[in-house]
PLY file of the C-alpha trace (Angstrom):
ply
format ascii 1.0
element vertex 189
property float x
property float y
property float z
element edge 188
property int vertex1
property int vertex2
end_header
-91.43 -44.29 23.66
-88.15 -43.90 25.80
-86.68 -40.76 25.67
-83.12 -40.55 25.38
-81.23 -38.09 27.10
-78.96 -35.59 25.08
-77.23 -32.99 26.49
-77.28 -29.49 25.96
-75.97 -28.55 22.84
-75.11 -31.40 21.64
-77.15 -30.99 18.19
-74.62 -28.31 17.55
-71.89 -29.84 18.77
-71.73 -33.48 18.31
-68.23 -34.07 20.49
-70.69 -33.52 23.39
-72.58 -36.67 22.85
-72.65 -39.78 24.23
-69.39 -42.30 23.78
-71.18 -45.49 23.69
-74.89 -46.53 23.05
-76.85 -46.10 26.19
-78.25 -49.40 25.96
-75.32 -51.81 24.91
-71.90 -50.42 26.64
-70.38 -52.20 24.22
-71.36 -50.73 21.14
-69.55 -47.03 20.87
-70.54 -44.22 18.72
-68.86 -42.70 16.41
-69.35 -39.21 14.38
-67.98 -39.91 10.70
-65.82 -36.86 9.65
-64.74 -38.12 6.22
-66.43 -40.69 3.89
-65.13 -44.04 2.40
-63.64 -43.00 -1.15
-63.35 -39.38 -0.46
-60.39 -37.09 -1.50
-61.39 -34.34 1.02
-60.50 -34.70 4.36
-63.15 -33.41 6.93
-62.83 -32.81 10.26
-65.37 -31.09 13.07
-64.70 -27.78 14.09
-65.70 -26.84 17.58
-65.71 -23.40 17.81
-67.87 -22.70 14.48
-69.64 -25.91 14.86
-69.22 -26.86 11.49
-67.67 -29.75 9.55
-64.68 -27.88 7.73
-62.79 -28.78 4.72
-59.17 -29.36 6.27
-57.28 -30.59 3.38
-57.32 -32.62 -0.03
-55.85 -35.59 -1.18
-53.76 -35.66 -4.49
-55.64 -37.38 -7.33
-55.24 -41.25 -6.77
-55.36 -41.33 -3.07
-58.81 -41.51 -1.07
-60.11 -42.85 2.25
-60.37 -46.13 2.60
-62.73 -46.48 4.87
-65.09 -44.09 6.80
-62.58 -41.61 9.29
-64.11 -40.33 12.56
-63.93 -39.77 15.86
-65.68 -41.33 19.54
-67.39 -38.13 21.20
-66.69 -37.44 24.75
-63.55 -38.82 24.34
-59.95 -37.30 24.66
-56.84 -38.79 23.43
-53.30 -38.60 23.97
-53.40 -35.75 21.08
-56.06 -33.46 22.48
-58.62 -34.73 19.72
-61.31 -37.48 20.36
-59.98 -40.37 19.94
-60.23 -41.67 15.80
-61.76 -44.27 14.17
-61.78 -46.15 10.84
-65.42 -47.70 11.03
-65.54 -50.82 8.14
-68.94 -50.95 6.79
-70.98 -51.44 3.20
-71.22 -48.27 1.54
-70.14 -44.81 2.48
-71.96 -42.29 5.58
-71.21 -38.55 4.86
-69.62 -35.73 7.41
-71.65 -35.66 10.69
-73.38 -39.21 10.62
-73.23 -41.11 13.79
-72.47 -44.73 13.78
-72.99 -47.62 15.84
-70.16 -49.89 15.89
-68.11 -52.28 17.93
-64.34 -52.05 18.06
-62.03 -54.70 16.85
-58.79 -53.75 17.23
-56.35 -50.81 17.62
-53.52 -49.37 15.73
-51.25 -47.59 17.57
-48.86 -45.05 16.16
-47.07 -42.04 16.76
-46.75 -38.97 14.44
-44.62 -35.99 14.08
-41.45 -34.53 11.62
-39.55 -36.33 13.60
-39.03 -39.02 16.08
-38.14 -36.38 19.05
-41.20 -34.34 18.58
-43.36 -36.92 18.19
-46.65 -37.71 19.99
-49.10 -40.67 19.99
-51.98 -41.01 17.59
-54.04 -44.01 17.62
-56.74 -45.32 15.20
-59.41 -47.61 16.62
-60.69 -49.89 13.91
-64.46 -50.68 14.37
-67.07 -52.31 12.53
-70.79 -50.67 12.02
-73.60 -52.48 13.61
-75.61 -53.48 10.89
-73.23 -54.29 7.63
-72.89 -57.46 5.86
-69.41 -57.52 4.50
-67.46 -57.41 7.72
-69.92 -59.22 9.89
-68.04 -62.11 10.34
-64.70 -60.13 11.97
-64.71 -59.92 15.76
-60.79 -59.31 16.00
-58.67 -56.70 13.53
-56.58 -60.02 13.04
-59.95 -61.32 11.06
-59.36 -58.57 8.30
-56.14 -60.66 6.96
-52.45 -59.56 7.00
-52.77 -58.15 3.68
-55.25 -55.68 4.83
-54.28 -54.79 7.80
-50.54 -53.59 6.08
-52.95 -51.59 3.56
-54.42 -49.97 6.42
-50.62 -48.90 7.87
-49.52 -48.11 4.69
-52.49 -45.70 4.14
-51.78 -43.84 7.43
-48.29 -43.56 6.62
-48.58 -42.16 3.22
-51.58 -40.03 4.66
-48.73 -38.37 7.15
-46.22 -38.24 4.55
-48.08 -35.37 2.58
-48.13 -33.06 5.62
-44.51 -33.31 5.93
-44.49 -35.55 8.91
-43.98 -39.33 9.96
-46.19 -41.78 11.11
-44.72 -45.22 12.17
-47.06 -48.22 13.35
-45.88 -49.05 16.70
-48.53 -51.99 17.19
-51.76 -53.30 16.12
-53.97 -54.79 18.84
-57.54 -56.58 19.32
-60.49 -55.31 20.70
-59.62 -55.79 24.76
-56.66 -53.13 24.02
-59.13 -50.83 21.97
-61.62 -50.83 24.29
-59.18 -49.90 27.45
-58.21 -46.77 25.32
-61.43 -45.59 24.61
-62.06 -45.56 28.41
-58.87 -44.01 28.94
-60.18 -40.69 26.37
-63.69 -41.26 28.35
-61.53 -40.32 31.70
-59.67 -37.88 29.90
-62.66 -35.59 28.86
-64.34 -36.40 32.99
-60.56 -35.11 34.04
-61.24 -31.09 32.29
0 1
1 2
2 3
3 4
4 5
5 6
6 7
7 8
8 9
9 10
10 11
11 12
12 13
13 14
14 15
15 16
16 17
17 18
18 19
19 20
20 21
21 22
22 23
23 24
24 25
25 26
26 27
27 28
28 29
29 30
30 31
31 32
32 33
33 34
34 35
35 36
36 37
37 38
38 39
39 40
40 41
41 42
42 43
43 44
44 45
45 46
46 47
47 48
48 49
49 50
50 51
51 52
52 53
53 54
54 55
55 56
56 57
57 58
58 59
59 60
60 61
61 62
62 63
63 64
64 65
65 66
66 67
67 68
68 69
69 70
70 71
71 72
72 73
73 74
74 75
75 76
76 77
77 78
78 79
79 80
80 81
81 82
82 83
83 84
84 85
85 86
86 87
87 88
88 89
89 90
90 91
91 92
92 93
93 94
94 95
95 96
96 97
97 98
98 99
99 100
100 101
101 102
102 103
103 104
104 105
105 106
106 107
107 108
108 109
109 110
110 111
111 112
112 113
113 114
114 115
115 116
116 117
117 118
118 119
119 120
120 121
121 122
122 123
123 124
124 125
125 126
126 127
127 128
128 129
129 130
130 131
131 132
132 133
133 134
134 135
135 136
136 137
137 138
138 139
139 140
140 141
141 142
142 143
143 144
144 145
145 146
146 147
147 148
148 149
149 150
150 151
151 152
152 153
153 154
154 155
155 156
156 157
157 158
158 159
159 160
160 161
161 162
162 163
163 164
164 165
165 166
166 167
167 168
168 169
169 170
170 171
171 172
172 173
173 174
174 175
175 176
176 177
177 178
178 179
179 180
180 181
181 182
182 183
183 184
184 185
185 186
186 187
187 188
């Protein structure tokens, strides 16, 4: 049996594990804060080491897809960098997923277009669904989708009080440079 290495802590802290599978450097991994479907928005707290209610959604609006984030990673926001991972049915808070990236949208958030800062959302596919086997680029999901997917982020922002405005959505070369770009970030601290 091979023996994977984990490192220290890591149980209790998944942000500490590994960014892509150790055998396929192509497949990344991805910790699923919130759920396809859900109301409740989820996200991993470091210092308690928990998965924390963060806010909820008003009645009507829900995930549309699994929400997480690429451990080890760093983006331009100071989180890991997130991920919408496309697959069959729902994971839960805390599952890690297998998945390769198809795409990118890039976007910037804040109350205002002075304060704001960059906060991308890596759009991924998990390894071993049916429904979205077929899409190797984000431009495979359709137009239609894709605008869903902005508009969700948008409104998403819009409840906090703040602005989120696409800038660009890009294929899975442009993903993939950002995701090493939060692997160097973390190796940087």
């Amino acid at each position: 049996m091979n023996k994977k290495k984990t490192p220290k802590n890591a149980l209790a802290d998944p942000t500490r594990l590994p960014s892509h599978d150790e055998d396929d450097k192509e497949t990344i991994q991805v910790i699923i804060e919130t759920p396809k479907g859900s109301r409740n928005k989820f996200a991993f707290d470091a210092d308690q080491k928990v998965f924390q209610l963060k806010k909820v959604l008003p009645a009507g609006m829900t995930f549309p897809h699994d929400f997480g984030f690429i451990p080890s990673t760093q983006a331009e926001d100071g989180d890991p960098v997130d991920v919408l991972v496309l697959m069959d049915e729902p994971a839960y808070p805390g599952c890690l997923i297998k998945c390769r990236p198809v795409g990118i949208i890039e976007g910037e958030q804040g109350k205002n277009k002075k304060d704001a800062e960059r906060n991308d959302r890596v759009v991924a596919i998990e390894l071993m669904n049916h429904t979205y086997a077929h899409v190797k680029h984000i431009d495979d999901l359709g137009k239609t989708f894709i605008k869903e997917l902005e508009d969700f982020f948008v409104n998403y922002h819009e409840l906090s009080g703040k602005q989120y405005r696409v800038l660009e959505v890009r294929g899975p070369g442009e993903a993939r440079r950002r995701i090493k770009d939060g692997m160097r970030a973390v190796k940087k601290k």
